[in-house]
N, C-alpha and C positions, 0 to 999 in steps of 0.2 A: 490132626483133629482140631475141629474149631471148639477155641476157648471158649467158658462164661461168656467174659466182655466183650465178645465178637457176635454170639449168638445175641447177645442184647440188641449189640451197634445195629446188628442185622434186622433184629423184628422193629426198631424205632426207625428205622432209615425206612422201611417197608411199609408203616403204618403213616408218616410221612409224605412217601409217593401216594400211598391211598387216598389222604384226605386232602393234597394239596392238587387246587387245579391248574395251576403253572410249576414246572419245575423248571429254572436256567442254571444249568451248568456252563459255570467259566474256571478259569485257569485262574489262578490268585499269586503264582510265583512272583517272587517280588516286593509281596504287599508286605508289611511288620503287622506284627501283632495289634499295634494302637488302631493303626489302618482298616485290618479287620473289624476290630471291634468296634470300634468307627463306623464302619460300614451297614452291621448289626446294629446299631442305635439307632441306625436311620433308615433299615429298611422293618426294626419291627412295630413301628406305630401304622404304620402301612398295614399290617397283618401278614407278614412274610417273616421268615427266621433264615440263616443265612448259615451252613455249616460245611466243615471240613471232613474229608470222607476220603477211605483209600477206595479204590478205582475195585478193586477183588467184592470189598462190602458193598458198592452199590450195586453190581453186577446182579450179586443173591440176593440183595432187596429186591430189587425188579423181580424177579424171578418168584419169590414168596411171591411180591404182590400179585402177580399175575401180567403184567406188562410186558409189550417185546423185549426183547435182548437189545441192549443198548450200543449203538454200531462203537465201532472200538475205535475210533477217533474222537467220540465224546468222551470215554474217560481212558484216556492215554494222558503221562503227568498229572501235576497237581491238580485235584481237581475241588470244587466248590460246588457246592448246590442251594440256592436259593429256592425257597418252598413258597409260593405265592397261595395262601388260604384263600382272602378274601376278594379284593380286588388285585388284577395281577398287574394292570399298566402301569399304578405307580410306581413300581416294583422292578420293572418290566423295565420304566423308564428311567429310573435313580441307575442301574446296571449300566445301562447304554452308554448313557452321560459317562457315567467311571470310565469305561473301556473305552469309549471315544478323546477319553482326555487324559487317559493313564498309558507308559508304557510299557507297563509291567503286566496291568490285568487286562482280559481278555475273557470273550465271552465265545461260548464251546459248543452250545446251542440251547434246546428247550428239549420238555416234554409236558403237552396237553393234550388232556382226555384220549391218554396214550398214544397218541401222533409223536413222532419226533419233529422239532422247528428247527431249521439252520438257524445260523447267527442272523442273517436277514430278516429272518422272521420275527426274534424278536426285539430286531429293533423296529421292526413294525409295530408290533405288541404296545412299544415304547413310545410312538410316534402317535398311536389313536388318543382320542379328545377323553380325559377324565370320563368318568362312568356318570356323574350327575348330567353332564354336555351329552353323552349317550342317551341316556334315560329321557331327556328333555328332545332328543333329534325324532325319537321313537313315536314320542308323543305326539310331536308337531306332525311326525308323517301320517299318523292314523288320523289324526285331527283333520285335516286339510281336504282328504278327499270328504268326510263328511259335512262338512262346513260347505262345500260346495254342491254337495249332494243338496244340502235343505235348500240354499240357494237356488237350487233348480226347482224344487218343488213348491216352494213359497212363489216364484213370480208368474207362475200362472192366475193365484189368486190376488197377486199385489197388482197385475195389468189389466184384471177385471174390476178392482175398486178405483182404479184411473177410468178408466171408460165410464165406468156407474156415475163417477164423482162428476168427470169433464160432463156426460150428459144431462145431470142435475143444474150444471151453472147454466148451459144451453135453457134450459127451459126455464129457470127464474129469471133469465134475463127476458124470455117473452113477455 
């Protein structure tokens, strides 16, 4: 029978999955305590939290929240879950960096907007351009066709005040 402090671990791990729009589960075996928490200091200004979890309690998380079943290669050993709230690239890409350059930790995959991501994915995730570079590419794309749009529609009347103009000089020059 599940304890109190399992049934807790359970609805916070749950309400967790709920609110975050990235979850990366890696493997942390390895890592010391300083490390971790290390790790946590720098991915929570980001708006990410970074926690340790037996593989049983996230299973029933999911499950509360409503999510697939988590294939059982993502939580097989130790495992880690980063919760990305707000923006998840930077997040996304502080993890990469670690498992790219660590070789102890190791990332196990994702979960967005209940998809599950292989590890490819998200060092994809990790690899797109800051969310302000996003926001501004967005911009520039709606911008351009319109900008072009007026462009079209302004030089029919900009080639008829050339004609008007060139044939006013024509005739003061008579």
């Amino acid at each position: 029978m599940a304890t109190a402090k399992k049934r807790d671990t359970v609805a916070a791990l749950s309400a967790k999955l709920q609110r975050a729009t990235v979850a990366i589960l890696a493997d942390y075996r390895g890592l010391t305590v300083a490390e971790i928490n290390a790790l946590r200091r720098q991915l929570r200004p980001m708006g990410a939290e970074f926690h340790v979890a037996k593989n049983t309690l996230v299973r029933l998380a999911a499950q509360k929240a409503g999510l697939p079943p988590f294939e059982t290669k993502l939580l097989t050993g130790p495992t880690a879950i980063a919760f990305c709230y707000q923006d998840f690239i930077a997040p996304a890409k502080a993890l990469s960096d670690l498992a790219r350059g660590s070789k102890v930790f190791s990332l196990k995959g994702g979960l967005m907007e209940g998809q599950f991501l292989s590890v490819a994915e998200v060092a994809n995730l990790g690899n797109l351009p800051p969310k302000p570079v996003l926001i501004a590419q967005v911009i520039a794309g709606i911008q351009a066709p319109l900008a072009s749009l007026l462009g079209v529609l302004q030089a029919p009347m900009r080639n008829l005040l050339y004609v008007l103009d060139e044939r006013a000089r024509q005739l003061s020059q008579t």
